[in-house]
TIVEXNU-251589 format. One line per field, with one value per residue (C-alpha): chain; residue number from 1; x, y, z. Coordinates in steps of 0.001 Angstrom, whole numbers. Each point is the difference from the previous one (the first is absolute). Example, Ala and Ser with C-alpha at 12.3 -4.5 7.8 and 13.67 -1.06 7.14 Angstrom:
2
unit	[A_A] .
pos	[1_2] .
x	[12300_1370] .
y	[-4500_3440] .
z	[7800_-660] .
***
This chain:
410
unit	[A_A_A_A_A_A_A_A_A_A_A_A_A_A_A_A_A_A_A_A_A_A_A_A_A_A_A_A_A_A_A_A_A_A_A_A_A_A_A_A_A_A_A_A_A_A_A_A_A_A_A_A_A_A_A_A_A_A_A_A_A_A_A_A_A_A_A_A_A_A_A_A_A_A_A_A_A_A_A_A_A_A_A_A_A_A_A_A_A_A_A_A_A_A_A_A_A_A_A_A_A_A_A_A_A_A_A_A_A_A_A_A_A_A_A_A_A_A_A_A_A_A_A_A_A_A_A_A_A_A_A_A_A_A_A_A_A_A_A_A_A_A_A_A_A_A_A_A_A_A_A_A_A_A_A_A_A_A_A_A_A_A_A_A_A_A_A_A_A_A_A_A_A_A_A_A_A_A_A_A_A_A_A_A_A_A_A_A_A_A_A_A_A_A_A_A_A_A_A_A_A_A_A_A_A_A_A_A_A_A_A_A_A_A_A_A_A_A_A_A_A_A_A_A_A_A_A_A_A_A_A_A_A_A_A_A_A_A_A_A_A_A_A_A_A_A_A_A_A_A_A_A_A_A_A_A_A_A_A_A_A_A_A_A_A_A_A_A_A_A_A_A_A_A_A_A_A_A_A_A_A_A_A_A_A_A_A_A_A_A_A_A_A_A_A_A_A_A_A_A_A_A_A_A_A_A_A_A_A_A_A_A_A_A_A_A_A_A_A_A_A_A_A_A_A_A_A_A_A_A_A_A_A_A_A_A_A_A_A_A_A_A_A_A_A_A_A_A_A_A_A_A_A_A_A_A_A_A_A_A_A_A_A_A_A_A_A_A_A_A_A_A_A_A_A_A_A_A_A_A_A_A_A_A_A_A_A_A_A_A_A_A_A_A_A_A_A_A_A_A_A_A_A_A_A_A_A_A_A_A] .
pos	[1_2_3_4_5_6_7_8_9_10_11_12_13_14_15_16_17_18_19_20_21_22_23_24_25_26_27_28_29_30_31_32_33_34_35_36_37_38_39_40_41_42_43_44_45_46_47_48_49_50_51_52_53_54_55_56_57_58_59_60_61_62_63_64_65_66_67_68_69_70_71_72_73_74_75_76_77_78_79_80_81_82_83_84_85_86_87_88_89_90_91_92_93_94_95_96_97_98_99_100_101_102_103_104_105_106_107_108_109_110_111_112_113_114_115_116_117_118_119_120_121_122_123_124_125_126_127_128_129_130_131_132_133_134_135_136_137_138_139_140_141_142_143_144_145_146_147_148_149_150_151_152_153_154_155_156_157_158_159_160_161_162_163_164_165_166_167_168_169_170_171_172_173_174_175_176_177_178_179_180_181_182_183_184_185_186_187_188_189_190_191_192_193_194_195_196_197_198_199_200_201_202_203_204_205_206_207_208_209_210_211_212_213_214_215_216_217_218_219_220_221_222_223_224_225_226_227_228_229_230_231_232_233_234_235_236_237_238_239_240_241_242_243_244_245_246_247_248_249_250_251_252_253_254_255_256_257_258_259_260_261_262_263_264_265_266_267_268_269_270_271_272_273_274_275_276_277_278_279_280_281_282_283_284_285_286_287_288_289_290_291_292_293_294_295_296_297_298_299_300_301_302_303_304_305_306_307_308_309_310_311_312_313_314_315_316_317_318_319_320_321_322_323_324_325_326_327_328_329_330_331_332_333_334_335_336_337_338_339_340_341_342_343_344_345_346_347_348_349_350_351_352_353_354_355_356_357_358_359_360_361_362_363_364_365_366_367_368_369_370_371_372_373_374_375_376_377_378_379_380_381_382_383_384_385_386_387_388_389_390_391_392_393_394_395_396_397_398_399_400_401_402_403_404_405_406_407_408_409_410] .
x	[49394_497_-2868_-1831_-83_-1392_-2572_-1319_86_-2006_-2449_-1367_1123_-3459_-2672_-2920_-610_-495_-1030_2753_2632_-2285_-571_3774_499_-2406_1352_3500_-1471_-1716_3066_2554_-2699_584_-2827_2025_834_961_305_1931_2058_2994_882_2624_-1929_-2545_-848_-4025_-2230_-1710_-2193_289_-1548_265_1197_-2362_2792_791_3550_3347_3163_2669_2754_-1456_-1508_1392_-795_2697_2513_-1949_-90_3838_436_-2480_1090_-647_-2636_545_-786_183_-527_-756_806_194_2810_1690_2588_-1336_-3848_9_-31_-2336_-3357_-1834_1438_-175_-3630_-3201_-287_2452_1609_2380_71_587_273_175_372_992_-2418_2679_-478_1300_2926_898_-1137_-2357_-2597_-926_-887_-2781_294_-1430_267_-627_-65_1512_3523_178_1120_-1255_-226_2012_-3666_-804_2420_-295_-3399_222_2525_-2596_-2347_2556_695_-4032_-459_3504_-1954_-2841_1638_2773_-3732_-1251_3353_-792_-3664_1240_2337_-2508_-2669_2291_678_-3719_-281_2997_-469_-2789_983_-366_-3604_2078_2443_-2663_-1291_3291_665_-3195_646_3405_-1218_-2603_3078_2152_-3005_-268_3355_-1012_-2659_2277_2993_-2261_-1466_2728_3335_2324_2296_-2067_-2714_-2425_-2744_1618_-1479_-2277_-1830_-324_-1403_-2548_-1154_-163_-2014_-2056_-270_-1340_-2911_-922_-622_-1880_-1887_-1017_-1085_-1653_2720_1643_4108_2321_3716_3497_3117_3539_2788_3604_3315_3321_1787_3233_66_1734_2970_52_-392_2819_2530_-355_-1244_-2943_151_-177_-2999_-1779_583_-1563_-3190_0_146_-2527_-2662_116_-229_-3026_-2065_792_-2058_-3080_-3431_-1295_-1568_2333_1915_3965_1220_3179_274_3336_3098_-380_-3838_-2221_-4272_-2197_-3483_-2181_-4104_-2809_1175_-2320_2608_3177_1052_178_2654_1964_237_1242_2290_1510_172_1978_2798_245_606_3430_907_2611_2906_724_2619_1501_3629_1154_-1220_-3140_-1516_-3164_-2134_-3128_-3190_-1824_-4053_-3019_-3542_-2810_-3590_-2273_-3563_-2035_1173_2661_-265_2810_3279_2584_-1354_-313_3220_1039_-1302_1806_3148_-236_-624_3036_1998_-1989_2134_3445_-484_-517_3141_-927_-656_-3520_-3482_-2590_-3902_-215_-3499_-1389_2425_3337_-2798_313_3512_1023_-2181_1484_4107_-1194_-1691_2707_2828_-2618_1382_-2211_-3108_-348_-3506_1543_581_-3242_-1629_2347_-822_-3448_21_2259_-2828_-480_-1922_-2822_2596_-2126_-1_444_1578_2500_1225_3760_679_2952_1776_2433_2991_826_-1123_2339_-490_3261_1738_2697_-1240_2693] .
y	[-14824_3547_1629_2153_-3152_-2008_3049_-806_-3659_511_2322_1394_3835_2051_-2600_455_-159_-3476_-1264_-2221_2657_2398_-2588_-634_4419_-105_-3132_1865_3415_-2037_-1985_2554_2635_2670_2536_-638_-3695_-353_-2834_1901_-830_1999_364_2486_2752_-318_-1647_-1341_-1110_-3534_-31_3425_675_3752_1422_966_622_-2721_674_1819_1594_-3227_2315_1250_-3493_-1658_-3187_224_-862_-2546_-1812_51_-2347_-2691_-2172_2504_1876_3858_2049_3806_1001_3274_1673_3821_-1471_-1908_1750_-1949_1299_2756_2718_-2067_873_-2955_1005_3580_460_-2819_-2515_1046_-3190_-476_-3848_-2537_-4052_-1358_-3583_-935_-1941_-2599_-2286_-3213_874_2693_3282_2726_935_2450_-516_-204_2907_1549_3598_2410_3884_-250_-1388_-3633_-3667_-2764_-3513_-3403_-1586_2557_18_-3751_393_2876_-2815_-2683_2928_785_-3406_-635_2699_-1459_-3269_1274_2425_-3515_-1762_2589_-373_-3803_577_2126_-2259_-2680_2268_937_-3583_-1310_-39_-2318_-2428_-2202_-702_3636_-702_-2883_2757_2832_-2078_-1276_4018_672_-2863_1670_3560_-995_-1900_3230_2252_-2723_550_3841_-997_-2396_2709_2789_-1756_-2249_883_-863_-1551_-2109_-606_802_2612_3614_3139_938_-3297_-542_3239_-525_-3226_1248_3114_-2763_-1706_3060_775_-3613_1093_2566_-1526_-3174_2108_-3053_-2398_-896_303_1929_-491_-214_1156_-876_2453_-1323_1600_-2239_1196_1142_-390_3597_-1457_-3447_2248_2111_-2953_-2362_2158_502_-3417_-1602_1945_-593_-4035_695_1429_-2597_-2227_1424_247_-3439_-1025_1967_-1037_-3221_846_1828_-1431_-242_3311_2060_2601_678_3305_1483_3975_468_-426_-2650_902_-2397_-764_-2856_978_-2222_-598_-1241_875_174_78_662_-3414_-608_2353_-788_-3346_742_2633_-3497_-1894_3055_255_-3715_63_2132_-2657_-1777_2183_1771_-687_3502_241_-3189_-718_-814_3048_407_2608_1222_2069_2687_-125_2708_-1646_1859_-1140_1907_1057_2469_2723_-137_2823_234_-3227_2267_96_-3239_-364_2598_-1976_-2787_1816_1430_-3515_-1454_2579_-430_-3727_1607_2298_-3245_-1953_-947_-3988_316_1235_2838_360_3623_1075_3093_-83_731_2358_1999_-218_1382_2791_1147_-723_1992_2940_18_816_3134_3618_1067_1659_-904_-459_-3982_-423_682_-2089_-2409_-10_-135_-2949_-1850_-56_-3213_-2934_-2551_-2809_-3792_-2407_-3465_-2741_-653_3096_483_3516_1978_2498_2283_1276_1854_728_2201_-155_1351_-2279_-1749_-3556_-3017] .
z	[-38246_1196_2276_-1968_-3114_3224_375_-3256_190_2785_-1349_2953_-108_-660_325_2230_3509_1626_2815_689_-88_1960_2627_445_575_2496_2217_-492_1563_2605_808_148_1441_-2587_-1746_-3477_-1773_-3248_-2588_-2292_-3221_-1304_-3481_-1921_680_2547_3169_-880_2547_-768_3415_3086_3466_792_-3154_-2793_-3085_-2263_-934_828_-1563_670_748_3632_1050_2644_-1478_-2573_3056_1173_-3161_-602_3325_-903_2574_3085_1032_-255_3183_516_3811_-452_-3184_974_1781_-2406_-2958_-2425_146_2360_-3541_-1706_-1126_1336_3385_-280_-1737_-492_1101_2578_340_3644_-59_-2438_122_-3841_-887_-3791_-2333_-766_-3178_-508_-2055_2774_-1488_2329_-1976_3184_3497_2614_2297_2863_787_3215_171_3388_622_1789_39_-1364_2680_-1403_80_-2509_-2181_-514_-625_-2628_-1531_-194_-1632_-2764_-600_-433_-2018_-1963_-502_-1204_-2688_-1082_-614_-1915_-2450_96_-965_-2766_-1318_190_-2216_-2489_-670_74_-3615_-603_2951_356_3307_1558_1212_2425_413_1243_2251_2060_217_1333_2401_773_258_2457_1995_73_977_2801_1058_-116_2834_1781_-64_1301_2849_1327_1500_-2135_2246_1864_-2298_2680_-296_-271_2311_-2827_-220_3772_502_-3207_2031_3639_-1506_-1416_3256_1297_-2521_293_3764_-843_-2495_2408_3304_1424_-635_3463_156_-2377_-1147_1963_-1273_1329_18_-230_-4_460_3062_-659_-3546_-975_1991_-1504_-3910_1661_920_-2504_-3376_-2032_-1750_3137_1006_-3085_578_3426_-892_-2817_2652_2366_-2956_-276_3310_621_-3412_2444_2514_-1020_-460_-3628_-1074_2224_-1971_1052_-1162_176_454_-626_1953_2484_573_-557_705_-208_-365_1514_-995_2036_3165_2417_3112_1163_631_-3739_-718_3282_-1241_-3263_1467_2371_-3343_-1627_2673_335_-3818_874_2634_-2195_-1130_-3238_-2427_71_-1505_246_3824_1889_1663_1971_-379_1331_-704_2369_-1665_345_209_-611_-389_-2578_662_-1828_2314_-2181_-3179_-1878_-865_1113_3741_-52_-685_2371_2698_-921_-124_3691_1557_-2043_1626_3380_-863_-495_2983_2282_-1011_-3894_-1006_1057_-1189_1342_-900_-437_2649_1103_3243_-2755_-2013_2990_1018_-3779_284_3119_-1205_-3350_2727_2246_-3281_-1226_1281_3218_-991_-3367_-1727_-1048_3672_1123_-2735_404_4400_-851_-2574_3208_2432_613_-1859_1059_-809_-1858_2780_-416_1882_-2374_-616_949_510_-1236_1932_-1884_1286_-2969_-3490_-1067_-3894_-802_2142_-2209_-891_598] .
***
């Protein structure tokens, strides 16, 4: 069945606005981190618009869209850089006049027979690059939205026929059963990594920001949260040497292990690469998270199966421990971040609880890099003075001898 007979089987083209399809534009502008998303269906004539975020027409001629080259490759995603740039688009009037479009990342609305019936797209006014992590998940989002159109077809079908099958009541209800599985899948695919399996950047920082408000919301309740840090030492030269299918089978591995070795409720995220966090709850000390961080690199004790030999590798971990001085996930996280390369600095395969003492010390490496006499550099002197540090007598202090955040990781 040729695409535009699948258009009609489909009967989609110029219905109204749902949620569903709205819901799946605005995860792909938040994913991709574009003003413009599109679910957007091309027929003979026209590129229509079934859901938008950013762009308030409905419809465009076909013949300038740059979806109609993204739908003849259904099995790749279509990607222009920058467009003023490119031969192909830099004369057309998309580029040239509204909505002014520089950057484009399109992935086809595939059906099961193999026809695009259009794409899911994401669109910038500035020229730029879109991250592997991205593209993977504006995949999954295509591929949702995909499901969701192939069940409307179904549910169709199933209508048409209700008249002349006494069974389509049974029917209705095993695809309700198995829409409500695929718009699980739509949940699991957007939160998880799809790799590992484990939680994916956007769901861990959903939760720590939750760990937070709870905080806020429970001022009396002693203790906080602890989150863990961990980057694989060495693994860009491991990815390097042996290839990417290798890597993948490491962090595989290393997902498992550490689902191993966390307490029940304890949520292991991976950010991408071979970043990951465990966030912990209910901690009230340091000692909690030390001990985890113990269990972690004795979990990477025994070697890995990597290319047909046993290899050892090892882990460098960030500790921080959460109180409600804390505002905002992404310092948090921060924090984290300059004790696990505190870890690095000091030899790697080891752990270091971020405290006021490193605080200091990355104010004054981040001072010391400003030009001389520059407003930053006196904020940045006067935010080093230094801190009343907590005092306890099992506190182990942390002294940094560099935190160089653009220090290469291995």
């Amino acid at each position: 069945m040729k695409r535009l007979e699948m258009h009609r089987a489909f009967d989609i083209l110029d219905t109204v606005p749902e949620e569903e399809f709205e819901t799946i534009a605005r995860l792909a502008s938040k994913t991709c981190g574009t003003p413009i998303a599109l679910v957007s269906l091309v027929d003979a004539e026209r590129q229509w618009f079934k859901a938008s975020v950013g762009l308030d027409i409905e419809e465009m001629p076909r013949d300038v869209t740059f979806c109609r080259y993204a739908i003849a490759q259904p099995g790749r995603v279509f990607v222009v850089p920058d467009a003023q740039s490119d031969e192909c688009f830099s004369a057309n009037p998309l580029v040239t006049g509204a909505p002014f479009i520089r950057f484009f990342a399109g992935v086809p609305l595939v059906t099961k027979e193999g026809q695009a019936l259009g794409t899911v797209c994401v669109i910038d006014r500035v020229a730029r690059s879109i991250s592997p992590q991205q593209l993977d998940a504006l995949t999954s989002v295509a591929k949702a939205a995909m499901a969701i159109i192939e069940q409307r077809r179904t549910i169709a079908e199933l209508e048409r026929a209700r008249e002349s099958q006494k069974c389509v009541e049974a029917n209705l209800r095993s695809e309700i059963a198995r829409r409500m599985e695929v718009e699980g899948q739509l949940r699991q695919a957007l939160a998880h990594d799809c790799l590992t399996q484990l939680a994916n950047r956007l769901q861990f920082m959903q939760k720590l920001d939750e760990a937070l408000a709870s905080l806020r919301r429970n001022p009396r309740r002693r203790g906080g949260f602890a989150l863990l840090y961990i980057d694989l030492d060495r693994f860009k030269h491991l990815n390097d040497t042996f290839g990417h299918a290798a890597g993948d089978e490491l962090l595989i591995e290393v997902a498992r292990r550490l689902r191993k070795v966390v307490r029940s409720g304890d949520l292991v995220s991976r950010l991408g690469g071979d970043e990951f966090t465990i966030l912990l709850r209910d901690v009230t000390v340091a000692a909690v998270a030390e001990e985890l961080a113990r269990r972690v690199e004795g979990a990477f004790h025994a070697p890995f199966r990597i290319a047909g030999a046993d290899r050892f590798v090892t882990v460098s971990i960030g500790i921080v421990l959460a109180d409600r001085r804390y505002r905002r996930p992404e310092d948090v996280l921060h924090d984290a971040d300059i004790a696990m390369y505190e870890s690095k600095a000091n030899g790697r395969q080891r752990s270091s609880v971020f405290d006021d003492s490193l605080r200091q010390l990355s104010l004054l490496k981040a001072t010391a890099e400003l030009p001389k006499g520059s407003p930053d550099r006196r904020e940045s002197a006067k935010a080093s003075k230094p801190l009343r540090r907590r005092s306890s007598a099992n506190a182990k202090s942390v002294r940094a001898t560099s935190c160089n955040r653009c220090a290469r990781r291995g």
